[in-house]
C-alpha positions as a Markdown table, in Angstrom:
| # | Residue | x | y | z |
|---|---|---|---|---|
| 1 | Unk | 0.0 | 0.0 | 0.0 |
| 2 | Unk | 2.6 | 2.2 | 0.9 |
| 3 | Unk | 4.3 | 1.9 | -3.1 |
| 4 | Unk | 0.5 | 2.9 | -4.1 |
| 5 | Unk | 0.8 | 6.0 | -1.9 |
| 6 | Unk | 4.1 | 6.6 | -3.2 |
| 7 | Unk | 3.5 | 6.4 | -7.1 |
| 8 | Unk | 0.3 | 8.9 | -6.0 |
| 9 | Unk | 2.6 | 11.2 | -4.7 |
| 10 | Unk | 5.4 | 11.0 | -7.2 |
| 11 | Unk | 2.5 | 11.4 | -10.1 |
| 12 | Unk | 0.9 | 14.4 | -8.5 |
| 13 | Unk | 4.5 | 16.1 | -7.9 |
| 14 | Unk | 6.0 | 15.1 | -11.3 |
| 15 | Unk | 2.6 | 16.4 | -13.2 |
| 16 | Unk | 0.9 | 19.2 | -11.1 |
| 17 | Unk | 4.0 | 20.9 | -9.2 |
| 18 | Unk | 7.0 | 20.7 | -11.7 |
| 19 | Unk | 4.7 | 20.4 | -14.8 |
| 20 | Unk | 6.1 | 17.4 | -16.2 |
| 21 | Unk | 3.6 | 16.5 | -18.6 |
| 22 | Unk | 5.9 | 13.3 | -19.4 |
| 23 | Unk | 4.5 | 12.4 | -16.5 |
| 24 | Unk | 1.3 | 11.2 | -17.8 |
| 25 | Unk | 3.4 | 8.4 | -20.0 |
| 26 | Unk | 5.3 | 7.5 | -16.8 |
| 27 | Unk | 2.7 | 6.8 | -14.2 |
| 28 | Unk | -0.9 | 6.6 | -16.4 |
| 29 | Unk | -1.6 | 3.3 | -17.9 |
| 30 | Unk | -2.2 | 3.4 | -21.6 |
| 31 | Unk | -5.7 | 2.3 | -20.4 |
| 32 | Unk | -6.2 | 4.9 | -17.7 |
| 33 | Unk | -10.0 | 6.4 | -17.2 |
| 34 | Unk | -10.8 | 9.3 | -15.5 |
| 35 | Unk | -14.0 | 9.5 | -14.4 |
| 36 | Unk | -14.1 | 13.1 | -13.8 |
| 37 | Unk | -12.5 | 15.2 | -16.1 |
| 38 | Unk | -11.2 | 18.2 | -15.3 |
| 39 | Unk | -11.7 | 20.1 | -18.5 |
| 40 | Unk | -15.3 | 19.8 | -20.1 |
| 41 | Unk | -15.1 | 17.8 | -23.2 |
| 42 | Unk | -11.5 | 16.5 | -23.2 |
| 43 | Unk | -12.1 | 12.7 | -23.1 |
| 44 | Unk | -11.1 | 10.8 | -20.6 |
| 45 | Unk | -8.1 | 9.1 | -21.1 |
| 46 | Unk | -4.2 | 10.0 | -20.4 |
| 47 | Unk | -4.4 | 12.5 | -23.0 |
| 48 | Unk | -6.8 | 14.8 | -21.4 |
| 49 | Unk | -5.2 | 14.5 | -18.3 |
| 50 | Unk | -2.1 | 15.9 | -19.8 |
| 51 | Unk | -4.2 | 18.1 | -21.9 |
| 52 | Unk | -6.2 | 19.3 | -18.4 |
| 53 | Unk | -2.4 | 19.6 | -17.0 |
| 54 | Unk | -1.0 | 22.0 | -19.3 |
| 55 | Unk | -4.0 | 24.0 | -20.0 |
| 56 | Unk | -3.7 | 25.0 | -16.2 |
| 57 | Unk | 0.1 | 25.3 | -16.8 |
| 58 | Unk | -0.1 | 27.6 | -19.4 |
| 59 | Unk | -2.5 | 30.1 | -17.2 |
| 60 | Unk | -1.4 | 29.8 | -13.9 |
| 61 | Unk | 2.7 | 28.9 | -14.4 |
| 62 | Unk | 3.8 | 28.9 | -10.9 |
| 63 | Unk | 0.9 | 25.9 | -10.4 |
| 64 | Unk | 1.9 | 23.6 | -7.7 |
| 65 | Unk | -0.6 | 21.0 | -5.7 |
| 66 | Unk | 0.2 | 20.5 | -1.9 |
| 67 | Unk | -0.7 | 17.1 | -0.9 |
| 68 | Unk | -2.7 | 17.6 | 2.6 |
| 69 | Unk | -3.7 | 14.0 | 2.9 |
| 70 | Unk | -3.4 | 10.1 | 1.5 |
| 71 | Unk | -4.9 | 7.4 | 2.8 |
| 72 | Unk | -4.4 | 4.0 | 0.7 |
| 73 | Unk | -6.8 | 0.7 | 1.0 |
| 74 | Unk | -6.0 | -2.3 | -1.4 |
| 75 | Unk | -6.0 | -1.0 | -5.2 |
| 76 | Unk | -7.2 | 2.6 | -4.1 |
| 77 | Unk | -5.4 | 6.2 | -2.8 |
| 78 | Unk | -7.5 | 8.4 | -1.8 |
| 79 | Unk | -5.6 | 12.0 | -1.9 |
| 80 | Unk | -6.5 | 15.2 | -0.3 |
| 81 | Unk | -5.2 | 18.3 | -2.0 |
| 82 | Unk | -5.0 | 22.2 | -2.3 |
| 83 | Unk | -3.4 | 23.6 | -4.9 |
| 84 | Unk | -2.4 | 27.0 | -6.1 |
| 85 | Unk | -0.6 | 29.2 | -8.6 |
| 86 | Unk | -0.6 | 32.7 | -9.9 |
| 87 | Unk | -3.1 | 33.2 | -12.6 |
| 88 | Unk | -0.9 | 34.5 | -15.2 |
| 89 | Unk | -2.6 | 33.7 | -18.6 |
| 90 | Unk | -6.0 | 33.0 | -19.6 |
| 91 | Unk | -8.1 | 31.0 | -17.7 |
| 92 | Unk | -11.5 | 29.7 | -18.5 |
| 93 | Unk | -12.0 | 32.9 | -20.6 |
| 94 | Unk | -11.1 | 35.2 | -18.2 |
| 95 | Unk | -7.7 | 37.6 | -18.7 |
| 96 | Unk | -5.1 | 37.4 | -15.9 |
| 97 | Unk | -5.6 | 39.4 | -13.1 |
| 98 | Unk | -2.0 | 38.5 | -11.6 |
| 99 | Unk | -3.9 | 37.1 | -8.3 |
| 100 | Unk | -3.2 | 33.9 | -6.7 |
| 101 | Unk | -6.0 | 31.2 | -7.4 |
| 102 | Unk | -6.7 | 28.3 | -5.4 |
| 103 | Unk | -8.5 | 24.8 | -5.8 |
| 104 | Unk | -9.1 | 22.5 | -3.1 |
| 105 | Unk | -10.1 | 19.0 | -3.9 |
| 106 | Unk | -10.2 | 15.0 | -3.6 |
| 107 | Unk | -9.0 | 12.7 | -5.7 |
| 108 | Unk | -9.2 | 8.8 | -5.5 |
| 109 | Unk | -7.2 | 6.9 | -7.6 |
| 110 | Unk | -7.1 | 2.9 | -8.4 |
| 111 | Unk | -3.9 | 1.5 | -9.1 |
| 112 | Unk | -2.9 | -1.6 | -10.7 |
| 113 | Unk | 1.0 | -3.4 | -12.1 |
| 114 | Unk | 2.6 | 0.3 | -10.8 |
| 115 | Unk | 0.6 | 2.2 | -12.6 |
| 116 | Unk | -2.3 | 4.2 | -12.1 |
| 117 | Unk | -5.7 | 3.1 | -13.7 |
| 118 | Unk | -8.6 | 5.6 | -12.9 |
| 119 | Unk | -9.3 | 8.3 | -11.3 |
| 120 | Unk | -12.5 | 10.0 | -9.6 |
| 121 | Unk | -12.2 | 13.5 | -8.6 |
| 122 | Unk | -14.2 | 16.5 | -6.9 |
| 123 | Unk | -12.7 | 19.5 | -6.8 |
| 124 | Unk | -13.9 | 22.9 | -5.1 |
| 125 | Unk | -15.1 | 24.6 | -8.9 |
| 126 | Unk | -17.2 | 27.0 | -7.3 |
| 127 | Unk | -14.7 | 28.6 | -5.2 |
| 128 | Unk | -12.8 | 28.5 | -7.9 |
| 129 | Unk | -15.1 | 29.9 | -10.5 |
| 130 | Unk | -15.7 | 32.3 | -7.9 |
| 131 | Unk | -12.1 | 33.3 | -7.4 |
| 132 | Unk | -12.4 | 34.1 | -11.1 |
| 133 | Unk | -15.5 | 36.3 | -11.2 |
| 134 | Unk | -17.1 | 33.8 | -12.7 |
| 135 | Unk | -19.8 | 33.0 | -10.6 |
| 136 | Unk | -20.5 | 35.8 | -7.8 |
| 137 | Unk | -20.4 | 35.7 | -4.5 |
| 138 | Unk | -23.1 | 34.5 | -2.3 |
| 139 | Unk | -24.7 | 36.8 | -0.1 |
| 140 | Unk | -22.9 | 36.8 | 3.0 |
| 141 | Unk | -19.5 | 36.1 | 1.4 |
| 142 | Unk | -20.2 | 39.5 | -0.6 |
| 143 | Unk | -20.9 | 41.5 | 2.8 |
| 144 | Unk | -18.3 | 40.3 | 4.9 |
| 145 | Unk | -16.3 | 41.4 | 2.1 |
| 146 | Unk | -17.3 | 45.1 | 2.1 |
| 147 | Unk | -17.2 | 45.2 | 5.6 |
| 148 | Unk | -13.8 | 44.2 | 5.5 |
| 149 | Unk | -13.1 | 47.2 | 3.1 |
| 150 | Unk | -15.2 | 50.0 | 5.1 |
């Protein structure tokens, strides 16, 4: 269990923090399914992931995701994460505002022969859409925020 936890980890360093995108090759089977993509559209197979990967690369180039938790059982690694990076370039149609963006999430992953074969994910995209002015504030978040500026 521990190698799954490590191969997890390794992935998640090797793709989201240094932007490897060879990692995706490395530690995705050629068979690899992920249940919830990241990026509307994209498939669901290695390629979008590296697709997904860059795409937030490209905007936010400093990206990096802090592991906060992982908890293995058998075939599965369940990962806790918050991750961050300075949005820089487009994102999601909206122009950089410089400003640092972050996602909180959970991923679990299923591992099989040292490699990992699906994925299932929830991420925190309304506090991120949010952070991007896509989606406004909700009530009280919007007045503790002006009283904070009085």
């Amino acid at each position: 269990m521990t190698d799954h936890k490590q191969l997890v980890e390794d992935f998640i360093r090797a793709l989201f923090t240094r932007g490897d995108l060879g990692a995706v090759d490395t530690y995705l089977s050629p068979d690899f399914v992920d249940h919830d993509p990241t990026l509307p559209g994209s498939g669901s197979g290695p390629g979008a992931m590296r697709e997904a990967a860059g795409y937030f690369r490209r905007a936010l180039p400093d990206w990096r995701s802090d592991v906060e938790q992982l908890i293995a059982e058998g075939d599965l690694v369940v990962e806790r994460f918050t991750a961050r990076g300075t949005h820089s370039g487009e994102l999601m149609g909206v122009a950089p505002t410089g400003r640092e963006l972050i996602l909180q999430g959970i991923n679990i992953f299923r591992v099989s022969d040292g490699r990992i074969i699906e994925r299932w994910g929830r991420l925190d995209q309304l506090g991120f859409f949010r952070q991007l002015g896509l989606v406004p504030a909700a009530p009280a978040e919007a007045a503790a925020g002006q009283s904070t500026r009085q």
